[in-house]
N, C-alpha and C positions, 0 to 999 in steps of 0.2 A: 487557589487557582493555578493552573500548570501553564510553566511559558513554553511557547512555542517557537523554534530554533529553523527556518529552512535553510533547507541546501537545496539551490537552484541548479539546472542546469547541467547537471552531473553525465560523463561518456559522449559515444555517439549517438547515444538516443536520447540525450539531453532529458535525464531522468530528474525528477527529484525526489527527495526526504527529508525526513522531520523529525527533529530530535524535542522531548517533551521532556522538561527540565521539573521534577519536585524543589520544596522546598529545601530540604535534604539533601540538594547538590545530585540527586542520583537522576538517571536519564532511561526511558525508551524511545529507539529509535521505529521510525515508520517506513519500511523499507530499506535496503542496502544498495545502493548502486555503485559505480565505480564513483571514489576509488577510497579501498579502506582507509587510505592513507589520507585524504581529504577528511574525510568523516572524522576521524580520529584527535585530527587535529583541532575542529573544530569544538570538539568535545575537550580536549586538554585547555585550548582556550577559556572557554567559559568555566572551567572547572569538574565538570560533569566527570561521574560513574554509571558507565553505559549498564545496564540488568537487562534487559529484555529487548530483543529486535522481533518487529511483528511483519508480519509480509503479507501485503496485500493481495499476494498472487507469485506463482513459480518462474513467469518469466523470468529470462537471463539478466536482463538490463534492469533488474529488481532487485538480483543475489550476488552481484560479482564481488560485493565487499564481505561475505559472510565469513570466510573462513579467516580473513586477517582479522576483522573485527570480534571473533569467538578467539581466536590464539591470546588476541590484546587484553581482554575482558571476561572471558569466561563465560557470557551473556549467555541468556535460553534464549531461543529462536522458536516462533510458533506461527504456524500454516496451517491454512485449512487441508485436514485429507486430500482431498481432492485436486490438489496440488504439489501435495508432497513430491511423488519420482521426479518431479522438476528439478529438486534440490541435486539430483544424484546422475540427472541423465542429459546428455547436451541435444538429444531430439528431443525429449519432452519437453525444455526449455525453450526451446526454439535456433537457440544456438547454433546449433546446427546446420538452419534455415537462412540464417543471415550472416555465415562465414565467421562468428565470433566466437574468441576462446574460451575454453571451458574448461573451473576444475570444478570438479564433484563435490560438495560439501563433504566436510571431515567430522564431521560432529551430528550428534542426535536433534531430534527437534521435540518440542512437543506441538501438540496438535490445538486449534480453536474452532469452536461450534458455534452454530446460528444461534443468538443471544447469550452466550457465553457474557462473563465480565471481567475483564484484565484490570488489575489493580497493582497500582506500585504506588505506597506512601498515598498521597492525594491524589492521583491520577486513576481516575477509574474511565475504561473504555469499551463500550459493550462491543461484540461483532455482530455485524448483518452481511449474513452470504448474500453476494450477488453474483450469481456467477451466469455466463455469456459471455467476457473477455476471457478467462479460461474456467471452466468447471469450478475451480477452487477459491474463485475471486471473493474477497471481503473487502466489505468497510468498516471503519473501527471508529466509532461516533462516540464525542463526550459534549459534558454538556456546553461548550464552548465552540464545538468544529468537526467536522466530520473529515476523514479522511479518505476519498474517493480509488485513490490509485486510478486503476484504468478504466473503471467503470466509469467514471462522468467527470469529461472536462471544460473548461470554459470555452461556450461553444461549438460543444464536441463530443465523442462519445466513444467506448474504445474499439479497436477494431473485433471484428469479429473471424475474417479469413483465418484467421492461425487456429491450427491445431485443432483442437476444439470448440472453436468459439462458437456460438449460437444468437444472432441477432434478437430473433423471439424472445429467448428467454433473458437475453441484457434490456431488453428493451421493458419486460414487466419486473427485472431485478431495481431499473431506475425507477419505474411506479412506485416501488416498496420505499424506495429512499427516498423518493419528493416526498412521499405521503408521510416517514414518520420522522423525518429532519424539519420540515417544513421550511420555517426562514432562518438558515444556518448556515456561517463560513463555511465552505469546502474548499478542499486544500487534495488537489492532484497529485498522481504521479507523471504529469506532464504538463507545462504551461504554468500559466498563469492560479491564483489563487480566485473565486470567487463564492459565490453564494447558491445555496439550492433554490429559492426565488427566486434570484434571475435567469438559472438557467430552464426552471420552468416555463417562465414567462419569454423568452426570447430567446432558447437556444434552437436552433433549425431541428435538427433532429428529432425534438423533444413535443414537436406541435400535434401529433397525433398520441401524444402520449395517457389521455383518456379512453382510448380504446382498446387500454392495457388493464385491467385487474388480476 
């Protein structure tokens, strides 16, 4: 079983992530927000060797730690396509949009696919595209927790105005996850921590969410 590390709270967008600890002392991270330096240390804390940073999505307030955390660790970095020019562009990020600085990732990435399976040591995590908060949006579900990003928060949902977003289709990308997490932690890239039952069952947004297949 893989422990689970957050980091609450992170920048001005009060981002967070998730460092997953193997047996083996070795770590992936879920998402990079500011600041590498934060993350970094958390990880020397506990012991941890960072392998793989996985991103939920290209926003900015998702990447600002990637390139100190690849300098420190040498780590792979993996995105859905559909996300990628995010890593390299401050309009595709949003950045742009919201006066925040920006460097361009220095390093290569590789890429992850709808049911793909990420593996390190014991840690295996499938992805499920959901894309609606941007095209490239994923969740990265194991059998202990799903990790939402910006697709589904406690009592809340993510935006959809930026960029590309599309209500419609975040809205049947969350059908896919209630339907195949059922009753399962969820662990945001924003807020609080809760469950996919609850947020079935009592999040505002999610009440007409049968009229989604």
């Amino acid at each position: 079983m893989m422990d689970i590390f957050p980091i609450r709270d992170l920048g001005p967008f009060g981002t967070n992530c998730y460092i997953l600890a193997d047996e083996d002392n070795s770590a992936i991270l879920i998402d990079a927000p500011y600041s590498a330096e934060i993350i970094d240390k958390e990880l020397k804390r506990r012991g941890l060797a960072l392998k793989k940073i996985l991103l939920t999505h290209g926003h900015c307030d998702h990447i600002e730690a990637l390139n100190g955390l690849c300098t420190n660790y040498g780590c792979e970095v993996m995105i859905h396509p559909s996300d990628r020019d995010m890593l390299y562009d401050a309009g595709a990020s949003e950045a742009s949009y919201f006066g925040m600085p920006f460097e361009p990732f220095k390093f290569g990435v590789s890429e992850v696919t709808d049911g793909g399976v990420i593996s390190l040591g014991r840690i295996s995590l499938e992805v499920l595209h959901t894309p609606g908060h941007t095209p490239g949006s994923v969740c990265y579900i194991s059998k202990e927790a799903v990790f939402t990003g910006d697709t589904l928060f406690e009592g809340s949902i993510g935006r959809t105005d930026l960029g590309n977003g599309d209500y419609d289709q975040l809205m049947h990308s969350i059908n896919c996850l209630i339907k195949k997490c059922g009753k399962m932690r969820a662990f945001p890239g924003h807020g609080m921590p809760t469950d996919t039952e609850t947020e079935r069952l009592y999040n505002p947004y999610l009440r007409d969410l049968e009229d989604f297949s």
